[in-house]
Structures are given as structure tokens and as C-alpha cells.
C-alpha positions in Angstrom: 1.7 1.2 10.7 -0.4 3.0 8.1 -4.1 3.3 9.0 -6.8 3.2 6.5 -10.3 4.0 7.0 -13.3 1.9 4.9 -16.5 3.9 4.9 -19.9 2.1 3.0 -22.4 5.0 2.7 -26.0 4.5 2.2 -29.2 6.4 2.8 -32.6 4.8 3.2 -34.7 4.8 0.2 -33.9 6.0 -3.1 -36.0 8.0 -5.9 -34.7 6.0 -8.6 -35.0 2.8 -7.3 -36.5 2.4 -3.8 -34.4 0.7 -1.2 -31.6 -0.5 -3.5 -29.4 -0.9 -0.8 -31.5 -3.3 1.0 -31.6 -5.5 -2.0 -30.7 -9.4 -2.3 -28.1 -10.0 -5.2 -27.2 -13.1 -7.1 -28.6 -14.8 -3.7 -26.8 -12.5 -1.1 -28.1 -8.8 0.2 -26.0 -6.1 -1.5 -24.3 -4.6 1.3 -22.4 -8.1 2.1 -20.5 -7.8 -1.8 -18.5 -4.9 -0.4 -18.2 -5.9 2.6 -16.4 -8.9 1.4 -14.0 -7.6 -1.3 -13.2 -5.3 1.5 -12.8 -7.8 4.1 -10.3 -10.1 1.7 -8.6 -6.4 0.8 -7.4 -6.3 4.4 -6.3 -9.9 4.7 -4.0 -9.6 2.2 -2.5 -5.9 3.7 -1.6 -6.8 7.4 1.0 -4.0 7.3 -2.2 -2.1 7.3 -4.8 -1.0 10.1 -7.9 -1.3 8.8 -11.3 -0.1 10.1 -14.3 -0.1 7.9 -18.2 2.0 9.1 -21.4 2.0 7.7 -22.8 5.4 7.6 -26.5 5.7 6.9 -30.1 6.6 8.1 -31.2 3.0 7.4 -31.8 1.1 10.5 -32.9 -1.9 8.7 -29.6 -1.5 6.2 -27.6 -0.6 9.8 -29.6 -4.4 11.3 -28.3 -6.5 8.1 -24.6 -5.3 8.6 -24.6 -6.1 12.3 -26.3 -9.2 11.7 -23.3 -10.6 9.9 -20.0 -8.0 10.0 -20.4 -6.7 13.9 -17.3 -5.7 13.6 -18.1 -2.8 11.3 -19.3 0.7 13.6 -22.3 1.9 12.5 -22.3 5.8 12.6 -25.5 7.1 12.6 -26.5 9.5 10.0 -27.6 13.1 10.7 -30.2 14.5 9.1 -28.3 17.5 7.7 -26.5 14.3 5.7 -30.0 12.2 4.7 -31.1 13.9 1.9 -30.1 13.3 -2.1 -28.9 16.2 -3.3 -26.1 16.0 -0.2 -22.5 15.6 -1.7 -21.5 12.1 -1.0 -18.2 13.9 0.2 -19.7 15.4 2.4 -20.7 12.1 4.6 -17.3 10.7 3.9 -16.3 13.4 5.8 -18.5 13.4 8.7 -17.5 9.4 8.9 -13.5 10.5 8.9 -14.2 12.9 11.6 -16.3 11.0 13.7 -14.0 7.9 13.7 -11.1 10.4 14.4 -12.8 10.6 17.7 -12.5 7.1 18.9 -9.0 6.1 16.8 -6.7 9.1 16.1 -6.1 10.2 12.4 -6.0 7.9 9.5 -3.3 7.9 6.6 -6.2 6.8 3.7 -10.1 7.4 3.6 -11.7 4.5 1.1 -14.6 4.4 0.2 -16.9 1.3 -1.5 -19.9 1.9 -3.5 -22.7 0.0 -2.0 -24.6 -0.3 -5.3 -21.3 -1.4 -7.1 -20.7 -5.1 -6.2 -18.7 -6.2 -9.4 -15.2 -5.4 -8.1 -12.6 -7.8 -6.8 -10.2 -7.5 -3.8 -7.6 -6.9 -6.5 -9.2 -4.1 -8.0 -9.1 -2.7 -4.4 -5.4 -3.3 -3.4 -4.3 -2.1 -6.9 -6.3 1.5 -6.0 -4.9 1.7 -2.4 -1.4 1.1 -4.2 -1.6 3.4 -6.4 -2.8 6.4 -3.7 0.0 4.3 -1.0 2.4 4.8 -3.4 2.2 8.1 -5.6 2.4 11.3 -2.2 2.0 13.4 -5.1 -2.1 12.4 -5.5 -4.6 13.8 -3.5 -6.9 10.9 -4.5 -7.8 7.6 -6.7 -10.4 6.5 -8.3 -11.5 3.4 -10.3 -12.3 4.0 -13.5 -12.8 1.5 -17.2 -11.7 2.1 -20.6 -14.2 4.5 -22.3 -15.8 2.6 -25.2 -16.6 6.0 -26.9 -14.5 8.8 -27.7 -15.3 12.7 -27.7 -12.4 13.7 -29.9 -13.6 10.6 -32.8 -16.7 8.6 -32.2 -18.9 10.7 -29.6 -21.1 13.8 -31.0 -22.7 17.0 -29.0 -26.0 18.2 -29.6 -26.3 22.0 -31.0 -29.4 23.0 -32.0 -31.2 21.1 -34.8 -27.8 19.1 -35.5 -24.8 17.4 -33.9 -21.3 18.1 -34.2 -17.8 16.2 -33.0 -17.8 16.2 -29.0 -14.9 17.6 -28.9 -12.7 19.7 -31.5 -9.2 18.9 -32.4 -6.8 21.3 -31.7 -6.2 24.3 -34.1 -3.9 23.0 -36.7 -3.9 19.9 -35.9 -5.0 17.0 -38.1 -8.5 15.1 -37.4 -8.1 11.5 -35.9 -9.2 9.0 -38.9 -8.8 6.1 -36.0 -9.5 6.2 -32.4 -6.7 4.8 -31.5 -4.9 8.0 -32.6 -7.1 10.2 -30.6 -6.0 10.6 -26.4 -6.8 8.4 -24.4 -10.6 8.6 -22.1 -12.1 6.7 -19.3 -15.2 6.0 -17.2 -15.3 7.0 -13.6 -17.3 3.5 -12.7 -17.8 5.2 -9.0 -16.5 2.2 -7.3 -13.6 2.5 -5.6 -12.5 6.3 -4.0 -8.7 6.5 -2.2 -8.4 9.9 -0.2 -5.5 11.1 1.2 -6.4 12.4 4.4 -5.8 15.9 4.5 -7.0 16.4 1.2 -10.3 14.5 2.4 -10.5 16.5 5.6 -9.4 20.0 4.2 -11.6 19.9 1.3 -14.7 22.6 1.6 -15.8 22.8 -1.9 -17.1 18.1 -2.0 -15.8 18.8 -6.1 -13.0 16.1 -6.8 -11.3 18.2 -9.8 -9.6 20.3 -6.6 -7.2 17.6 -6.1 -4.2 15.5 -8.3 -6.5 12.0 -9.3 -4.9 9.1 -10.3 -6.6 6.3 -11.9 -6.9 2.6 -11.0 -8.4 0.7 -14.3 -10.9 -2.2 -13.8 -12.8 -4.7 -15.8 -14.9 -3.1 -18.4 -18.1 -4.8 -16.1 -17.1 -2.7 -13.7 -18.7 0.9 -15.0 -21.9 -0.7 -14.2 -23.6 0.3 -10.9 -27.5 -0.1 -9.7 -29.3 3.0 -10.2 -32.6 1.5 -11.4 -34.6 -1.6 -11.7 -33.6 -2.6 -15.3 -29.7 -1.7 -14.1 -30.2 -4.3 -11.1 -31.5 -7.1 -13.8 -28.4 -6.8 -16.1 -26.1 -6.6 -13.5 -27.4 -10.2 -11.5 -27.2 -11.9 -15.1 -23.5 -10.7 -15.5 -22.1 -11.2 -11.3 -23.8 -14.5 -12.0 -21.4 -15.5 -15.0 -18.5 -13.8 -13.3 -18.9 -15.3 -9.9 -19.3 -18.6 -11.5 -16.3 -18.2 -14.2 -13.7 -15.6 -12.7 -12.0 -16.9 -9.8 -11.6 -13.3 -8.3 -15.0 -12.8 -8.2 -16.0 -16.0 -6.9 -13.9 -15.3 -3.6 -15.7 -12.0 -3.3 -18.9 -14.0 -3.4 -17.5 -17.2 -1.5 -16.2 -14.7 1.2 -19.5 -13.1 2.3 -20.6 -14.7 5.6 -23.8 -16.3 7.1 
């Protein structure tokens, strides 16, 4: 049986906006939205050993997961791992090792975005698919369609003017449409599928090191909290989607208490 590990990261506070991960959304704290999708995820994968931890330095954040998903083991985070400019790899990491201890190696690190609610259970079976079924990828990630375009519709600052973001190759002829131009996405920082030993080998915390593959999502889903006016938009759209989109209304009808 392939073993899968689930880590939700989140450190107490934040500069942008403070204690985001402590917030209530669409009627339900934050945390509980990942916790969900991630909980349905492994219903639908018994074939699959799945453990999930919550790594942070928030007690209160560590309290509200207990209070409701006991089941998840709280790993305690260091201080060497508290502060903001620390590579979120880096505490992926320190999780993978430290569960090592207690369960033997894992196949697959996951890991949820706390502050990005708006995925579905689907969205995460079709990224652990895609990493359980391509050996030749180090990792996946979600990403969206890009609604902008650096070889057509997307511009670079230089100077006093602005000029196409990126160049077409010499010789080449300019893209009149962007449907001729190649194809771009969003990394909606959602959804990340390690393999293991890429995970655990990796001394550098830069992704670009590995092979990525890319598991496409609703367009809704490049949003993420990162500040008050972000949090605002983002209840008015869950709110339609959990009350419209059947996917996301499990998410939201899954989340206990």
C-alpha cells in the first residue's frame, strides 16, 4: 500500500494580514476547508494510507484542529521554522522527517494551503494522480489558466516605457492572437505533490530543481487570502460556489462540528 503524507502549515500571525489562519470563513474557521477536501480525498483512495499533520507555532490554530480533527498530529514548530522569510519547504520537510519517526517513509508528501479553501476533493485526487502516475516527476502542483500572456497581452517596465513581456523568438513571426502564442499558467499555491526523495533530498527549498507537472483547477482557484480585501472577495465567491457547485458544497458539508 502506497503511503501518503498530508501536511497543513501555518505560523501564528501574519504581517499582511494578522492571524489569517485563525479566521472564520463563509461561517466555518479556515483551517476546517482543508481539512475537509482532504478528509473526502482519502475516502475516495482506500488503496492509500493516509496521514495528515498540522505543523505550526499557533497553539490556538493547534486547539481549533484538535477540537474537531484529533486525528490529525500536531507537530510543534521550532523556532528556527517560525519566522516569514523561512522557505515553506523547509517546514514540509521538518514535518516529513519528523513523521518518518513514528511511521516509516512515505511514497507522497502533499501539502494544502491553509489560506486556499476554494479547491475540491477532485482537484486533489486529480494532483495525487497525476504525481501517482507520471515516476518521471519530482513534483505537482495546482495551477489555473493564465488570463494574460507574456509573449501577447502582458508588458515589462523599462525605464520611462514598457515593452512586450516577452520577445518572440528571432525570426519568428509576432502572435496577432493569443491563442497562437504558448501556452501559460498560474501557480494558485494550492495543492503541492512531492515525491519523497525529491522532498527529502532537496537542500536548495527552490522547486525549479525538480521535473513539475501541472494539475489545472477552476479559474477561482488562483485566489488565496493574503490580505483583508483578498479574504472579502473570496467569502462572496465560496459562498456562490458552495451554494451552486456540488463539489464544493461537500467540501463545505464535510467539515465537522
Amino acid at each position: 500500500m502506497k503511503k501518503l503524507l498530508i501536511t497543513i502549515c501555518g505560523r501564528a500571525g501574519s504581517k499582511g494580514f494578522k492571524n489569517k489562519n485563525l479566521k472564520t470563513f463563509c461561517g466555518r474557521p479556515l483551517v476546517y476547508y482543508s481539512l475537509a477536501a482532504a478528509g473526502l480525498f482519502r475516502e475516495s483512495r482506500p488503496d492509500v494510507q493516509v496521514d495528515i499533520c498540522l505543523n505550526t507555532d499557533s497553539e490556538a490554530l493547534a486547539g481549533l484542529v484538535a477540537e474537531q480533527y484529533p486525528e490529525v498530529v500536531y507537530l510543534p514548530r521550532c523556532e528556527e521554522l517560525g519566522g516569514d522569510r523561512v522557505p515553506k519547504m523547509a517546514v514540509i520537510q521538518d514535518s516529513l522527517a519528523r513523521m518518518e519517526e513514528k511511521n516509516g517513509a512515505y511514497d507522497y508528501v502533499m501539502d494544502l494551503d491553509i489560506t486556499s479553501p476554494l479547491r475540491t476533493a477532485q482537484d486533489i485526487k486529480n494532483a495525487f494522480e497525476l504525481a501517482e502516475g507520471r515516476e518521471d516527476l519530482d513534483l505537482v502542483f495546482s495551477v489555473t489558466e493564465s488570463r494574460r500572456n507574456p509573449y501577447f497581452n502582458m508588458v515589462r517596465r523599462c525605464g520611462d516605457h514598457v515593452e512586450k513581456g516577452i520577445e518572440n523568438a528571432p525570426g519568428t513571426p509576432a502572435f496577432t492572437a493569443r491563442q497562437m502564442a504558448p501556452e501559460f499558467y498560474d501557480v494558485n499555491a494550492s495543492i503541492y505533490v512531492y515525491r519523497r526523495a525529491f522532498l527529502a533530498d532537496n537542500t536548495t527549498g527552490i522547486l525549479w530543481d525538480g521535473k513539475i507537472g501541472a494539475s489545472l483547477m477552476m479559474d477561482t482557484g488562483i485566489l488565496d487570502i493574503d490580505s483583508e480585501e483578498d479574504f472579502k472577495l473570496m467569502e462572496v465567491i465560496g459562498a456562490h460556489l458552495y451554494a451552486t457547485l456540488e463539489p464544493f458544497a461537500q467540501v463545505q458539508s464535510a467539515i465537522r462540528g
